[in-house]
C-alpha positions as CSV (number, residue, x, y, z in Angstrom):
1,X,-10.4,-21.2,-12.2
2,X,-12.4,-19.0,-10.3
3,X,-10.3,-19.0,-7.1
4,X,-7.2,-18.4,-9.3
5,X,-8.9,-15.1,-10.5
6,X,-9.6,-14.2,-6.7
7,X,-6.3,-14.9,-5.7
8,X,-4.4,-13.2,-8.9
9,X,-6.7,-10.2,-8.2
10,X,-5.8,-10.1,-4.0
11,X,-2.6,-10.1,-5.5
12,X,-2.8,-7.3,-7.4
13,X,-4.6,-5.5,-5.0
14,X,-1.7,-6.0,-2.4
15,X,1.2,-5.0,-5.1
16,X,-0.9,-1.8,-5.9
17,X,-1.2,-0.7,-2.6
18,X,2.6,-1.6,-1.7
19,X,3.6,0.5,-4.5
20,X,1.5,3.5,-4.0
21,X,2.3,3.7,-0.2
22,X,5.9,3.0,-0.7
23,X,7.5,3.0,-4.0
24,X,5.4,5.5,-5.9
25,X,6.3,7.9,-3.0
26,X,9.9,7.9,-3.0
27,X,9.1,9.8,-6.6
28,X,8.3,12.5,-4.5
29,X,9.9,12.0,-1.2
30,X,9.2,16.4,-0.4
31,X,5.6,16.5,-0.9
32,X,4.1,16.5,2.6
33,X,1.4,19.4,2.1
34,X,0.9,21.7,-1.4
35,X,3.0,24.5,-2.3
36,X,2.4,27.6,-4.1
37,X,5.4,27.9,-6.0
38,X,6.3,31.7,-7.7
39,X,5.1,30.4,-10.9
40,X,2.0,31.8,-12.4
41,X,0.8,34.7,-14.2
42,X,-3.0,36.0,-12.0
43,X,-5.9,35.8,-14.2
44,X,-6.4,39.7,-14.0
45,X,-8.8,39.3,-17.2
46,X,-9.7,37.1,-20.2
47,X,-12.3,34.8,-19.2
48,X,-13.0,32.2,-16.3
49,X,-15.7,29.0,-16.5
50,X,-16.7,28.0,-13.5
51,X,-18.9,25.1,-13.7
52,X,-20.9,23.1,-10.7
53,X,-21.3,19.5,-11.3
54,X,-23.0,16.5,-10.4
55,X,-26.2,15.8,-8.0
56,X,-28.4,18.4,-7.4
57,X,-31.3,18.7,-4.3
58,X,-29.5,15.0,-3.3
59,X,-31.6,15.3,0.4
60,X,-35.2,15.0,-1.1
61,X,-36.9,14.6,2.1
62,X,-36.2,18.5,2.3
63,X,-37.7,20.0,-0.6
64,X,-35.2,22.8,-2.1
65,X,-34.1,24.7,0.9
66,X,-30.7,22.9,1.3
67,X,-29.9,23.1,-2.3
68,X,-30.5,26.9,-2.7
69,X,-28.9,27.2,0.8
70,X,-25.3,25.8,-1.3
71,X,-26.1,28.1,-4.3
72,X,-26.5,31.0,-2.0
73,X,-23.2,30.2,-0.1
74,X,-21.4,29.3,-3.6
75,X,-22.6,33.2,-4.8
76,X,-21.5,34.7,-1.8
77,X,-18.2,32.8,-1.2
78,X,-17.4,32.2,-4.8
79,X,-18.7,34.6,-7.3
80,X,-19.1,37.6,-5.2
81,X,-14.9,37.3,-4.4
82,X,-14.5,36.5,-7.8
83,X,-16.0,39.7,-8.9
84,X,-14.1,42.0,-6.3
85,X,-10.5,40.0,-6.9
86,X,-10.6,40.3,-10.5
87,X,-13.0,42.6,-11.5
88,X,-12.3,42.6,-15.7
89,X,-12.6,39.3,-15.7
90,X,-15.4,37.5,-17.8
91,X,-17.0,34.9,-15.4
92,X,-19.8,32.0,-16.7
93,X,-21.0,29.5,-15.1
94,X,-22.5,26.3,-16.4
95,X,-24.5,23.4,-14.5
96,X,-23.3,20.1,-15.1
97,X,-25.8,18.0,-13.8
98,X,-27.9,15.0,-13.4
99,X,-31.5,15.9,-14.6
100,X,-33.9,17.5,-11.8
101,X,-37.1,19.6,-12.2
102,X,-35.6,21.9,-9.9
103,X,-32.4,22.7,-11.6
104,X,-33.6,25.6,-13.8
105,X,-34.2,27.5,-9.8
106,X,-30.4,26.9,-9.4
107,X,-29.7,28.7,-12.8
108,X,-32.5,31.9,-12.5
109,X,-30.2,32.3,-8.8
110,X,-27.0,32.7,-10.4
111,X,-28.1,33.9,-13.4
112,X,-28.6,37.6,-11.0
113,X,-24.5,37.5,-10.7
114,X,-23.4,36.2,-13.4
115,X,-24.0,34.6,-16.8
116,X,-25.5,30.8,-16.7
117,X,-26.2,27.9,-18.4
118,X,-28.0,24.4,-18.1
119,X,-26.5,20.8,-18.9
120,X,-28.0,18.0,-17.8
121,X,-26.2,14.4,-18.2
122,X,-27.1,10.9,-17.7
123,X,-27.1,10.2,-13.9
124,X,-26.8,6.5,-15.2
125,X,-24.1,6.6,-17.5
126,X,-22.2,8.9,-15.7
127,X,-20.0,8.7,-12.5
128,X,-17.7,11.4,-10.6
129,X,-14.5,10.6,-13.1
130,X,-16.5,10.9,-16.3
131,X,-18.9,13.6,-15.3
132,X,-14.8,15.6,-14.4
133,X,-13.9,14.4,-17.9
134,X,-16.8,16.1,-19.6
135,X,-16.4,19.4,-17.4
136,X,-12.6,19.7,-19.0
137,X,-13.6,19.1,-22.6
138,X,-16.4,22.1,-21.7
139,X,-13.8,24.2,-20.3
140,X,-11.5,23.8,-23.8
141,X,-14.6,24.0,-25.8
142,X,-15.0,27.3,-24.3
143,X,-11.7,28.8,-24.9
144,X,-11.5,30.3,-21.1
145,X,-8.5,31.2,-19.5
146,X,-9.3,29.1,-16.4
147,X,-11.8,26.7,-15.1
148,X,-13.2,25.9,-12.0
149,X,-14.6,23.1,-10.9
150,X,-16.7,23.0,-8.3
151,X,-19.4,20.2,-6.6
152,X,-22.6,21.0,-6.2
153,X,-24.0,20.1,-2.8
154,X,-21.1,22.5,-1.0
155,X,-22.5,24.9,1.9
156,X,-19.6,27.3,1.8
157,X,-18.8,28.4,5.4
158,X,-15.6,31.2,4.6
159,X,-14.5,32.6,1.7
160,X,-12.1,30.7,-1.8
161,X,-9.1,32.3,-2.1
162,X,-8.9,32.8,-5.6
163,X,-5.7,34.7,-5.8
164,X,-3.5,32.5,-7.3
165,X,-5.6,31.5,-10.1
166,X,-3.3,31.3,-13.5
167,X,-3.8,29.9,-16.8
168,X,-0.8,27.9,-16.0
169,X,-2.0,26.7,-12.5
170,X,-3.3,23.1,-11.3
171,X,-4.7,24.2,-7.4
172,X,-6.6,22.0,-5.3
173,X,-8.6,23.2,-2.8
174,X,-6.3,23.6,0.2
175,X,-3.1,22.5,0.9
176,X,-3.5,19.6,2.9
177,X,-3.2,15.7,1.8
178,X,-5.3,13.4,3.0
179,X,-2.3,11.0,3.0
180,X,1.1,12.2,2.8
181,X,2.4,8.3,1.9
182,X,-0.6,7.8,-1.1
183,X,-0.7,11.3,-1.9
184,X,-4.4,11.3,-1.6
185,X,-6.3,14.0,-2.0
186,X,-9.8,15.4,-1.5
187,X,-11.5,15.6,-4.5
188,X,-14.6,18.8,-4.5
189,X,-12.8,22.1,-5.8
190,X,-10.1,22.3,-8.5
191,X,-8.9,25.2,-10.6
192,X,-7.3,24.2,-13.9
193,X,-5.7,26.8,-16.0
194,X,-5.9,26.9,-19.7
195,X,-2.4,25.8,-20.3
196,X,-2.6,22.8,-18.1
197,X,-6.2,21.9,-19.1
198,X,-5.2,20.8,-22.5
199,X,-2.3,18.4,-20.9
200,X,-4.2,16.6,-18.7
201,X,-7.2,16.5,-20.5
202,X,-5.5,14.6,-23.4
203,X,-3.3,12.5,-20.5
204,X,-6.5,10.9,-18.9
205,X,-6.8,8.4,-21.9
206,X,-4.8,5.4,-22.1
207,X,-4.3,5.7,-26.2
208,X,-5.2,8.5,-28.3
209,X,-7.8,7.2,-29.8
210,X,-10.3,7.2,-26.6
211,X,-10.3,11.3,-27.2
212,X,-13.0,10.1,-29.0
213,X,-14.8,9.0,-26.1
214,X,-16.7,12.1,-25.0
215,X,-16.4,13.6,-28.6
216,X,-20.8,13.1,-28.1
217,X,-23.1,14.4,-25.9
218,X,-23.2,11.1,-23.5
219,X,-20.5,9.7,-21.6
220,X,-20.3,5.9,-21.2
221,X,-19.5,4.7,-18.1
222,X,-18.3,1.5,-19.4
223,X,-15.3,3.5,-20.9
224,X,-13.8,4.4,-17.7
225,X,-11.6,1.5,-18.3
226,X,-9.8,3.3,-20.4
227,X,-9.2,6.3,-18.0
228,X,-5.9,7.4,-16.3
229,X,-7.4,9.7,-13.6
230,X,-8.4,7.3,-11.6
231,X,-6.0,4.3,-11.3
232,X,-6.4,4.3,-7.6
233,X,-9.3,4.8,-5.6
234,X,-11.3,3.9,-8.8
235,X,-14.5,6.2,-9.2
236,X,-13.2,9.1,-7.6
237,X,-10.5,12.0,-8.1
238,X,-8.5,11.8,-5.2
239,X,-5.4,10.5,-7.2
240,X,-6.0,13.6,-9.2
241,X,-2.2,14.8,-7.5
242,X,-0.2,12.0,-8.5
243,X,-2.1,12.4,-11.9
244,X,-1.0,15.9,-12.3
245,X,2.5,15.1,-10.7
246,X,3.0,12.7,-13.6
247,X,1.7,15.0,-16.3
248,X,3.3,18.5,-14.9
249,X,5.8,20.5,-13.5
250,X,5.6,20.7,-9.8
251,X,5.5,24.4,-9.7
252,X,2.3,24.3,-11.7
253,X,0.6,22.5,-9.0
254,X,-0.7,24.4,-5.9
255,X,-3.4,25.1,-3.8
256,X,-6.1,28.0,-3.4
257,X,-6.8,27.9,0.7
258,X,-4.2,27.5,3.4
259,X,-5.0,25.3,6.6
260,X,-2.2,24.9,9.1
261,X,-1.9,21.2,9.6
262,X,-3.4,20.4,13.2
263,X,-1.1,17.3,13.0
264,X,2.1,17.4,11.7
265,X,3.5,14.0,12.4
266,X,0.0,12.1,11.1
267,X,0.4,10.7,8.1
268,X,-3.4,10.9,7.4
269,X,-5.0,14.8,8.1
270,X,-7.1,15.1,10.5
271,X,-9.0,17.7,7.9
272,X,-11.0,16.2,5.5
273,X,-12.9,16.8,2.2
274,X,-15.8,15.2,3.9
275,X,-16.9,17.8,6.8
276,X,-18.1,15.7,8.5
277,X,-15.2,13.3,9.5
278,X,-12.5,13.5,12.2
279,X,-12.1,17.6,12.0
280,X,-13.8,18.2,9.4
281,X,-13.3,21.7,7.3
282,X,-13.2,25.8,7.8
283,X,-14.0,26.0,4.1
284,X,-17.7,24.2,3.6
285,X,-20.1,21.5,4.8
286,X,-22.6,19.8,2.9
């Protein structure tokens, strides 16, 4: 019985990835990089969330230096370009983050630029997908116009373009795949305009009913299961595209920095999410 499971499961497995490197992608057969299609109305005012999630001070070897080092870059690269671009707009920000002594430094930073709030969540009943989940249910909760999402351990190197940002945008953070058979993509910074938010937020659950799931203050883990974000490359949001290709109009989905592709006839980019692979980024390192 046991070896049945392992083979029905190897099975799966195989099917999967046959269908998401082959059939899913003749679904979108154009789709090599991200396009910024003349859709979108600029977030010249109303009011923006931004909100910086998950693991803070991760390199505890180093005290707090590497930490404030990100907030500092995230201020100058982030809030400071935010404030010049659109300079009626209403920015917040609010931590989202596993519980550290040191997180209320983080907040009395930002709090000199900008408005800013505290939330700390379960490290152990959280993961990437459900601490995204709770981010998007913040953003609503808050009635802004846009939200951005953004990780917390970044060292910004060069500026976000924040240009483009719409209420009825999706925008990744550059305009690159990681694959352009899977559709992968890397998974740090995302944008999500009011209009959209709502959509995908109620999209990510398999029935209705789950809504309820981060109705409270703590999100189970365990009911992940019942999440569509992350039906491939479980645990992560790099099928975040295909999940907004299936819930969206393309020309709500685009992306805030350019990067001309190195490589054009690689199916996997040679620029990464994770600086410090293959070519890494211009944007940030960690």
């Amino acid at each position: 019985m046991i070896l049945l499971k392992k083979l029905f499961k190897h099975i799966r497995i195989i099917i999967n990835s046959t269908y998401y490197k082959h059939i899913y992608r003749l679904k979108f057969p154009n789709i090599k990089e991200l396009k910024n299609l003349n859709y979108y109305e600029n977030l010249d005012t109303g009011k923006l969330l931004i909100i910086i999630r998950g693991e803070t001070f991760r390199k505890k070897k180093i005290k707090t230096t590497p930490q404030i080092k990100c907030i500092e870059s995230f201020i100058k690269h982030i809030i400071l370009v935010l404030k010049k671009e659109y300079p009626s707009l209403k920015l917040k920000v609010r931590l989202i983050v596993y519980p550290n002594k040191n997180n209320q430094l983080l907040v009395d930073l930002i709090s000199q630029y900008a408005l800013c709030e505290l939330e700390e969540i379960n490290k152990f009943k959280n993961n990437q997908v459900s601490s995204f989940l709770h981010c998007m249910k913040r953003g609503i909760e808050s009635n802004c116009d846009g939200l951005l999402i953004v990780r917390s351990d970044l060292a910004f190197i060069s500026d976000l373009c924040v240009k483009n940002f719409s209420i009825n945008k999706v925008l990744f953070q550059w305009n690159l795949l990681h694959n352009k058979y899977t559709l992968e993509v890397p998974d740090l910074i995302h944008f999500i305009g009011s209009i959209p938010l709502k959509i995908l937020y109620k999209a990510a659950f398999k029935k209705i009913s789950d809504l309820i799931i981060l109705n409270g203050e703590e999100n189970e883990i365990s009911h992940i299961s019942t999440c569509n974000l992350d039906k491939y490359w479980a645990g992560t949001l790099h099928n975040f595209l295909r999940f907004c290709l299936n819930n969206l109009e393309l020309k709500q989905i685009g992306y805030m920095n350019y990067i001309k592709d190195p490589n054009l006839n690689k199916a996997n980019s040679e620029v990464r999410g994770d600086p410090y692979s293959k070519k890494g980024n211009p944007l940030y390192t960690y």
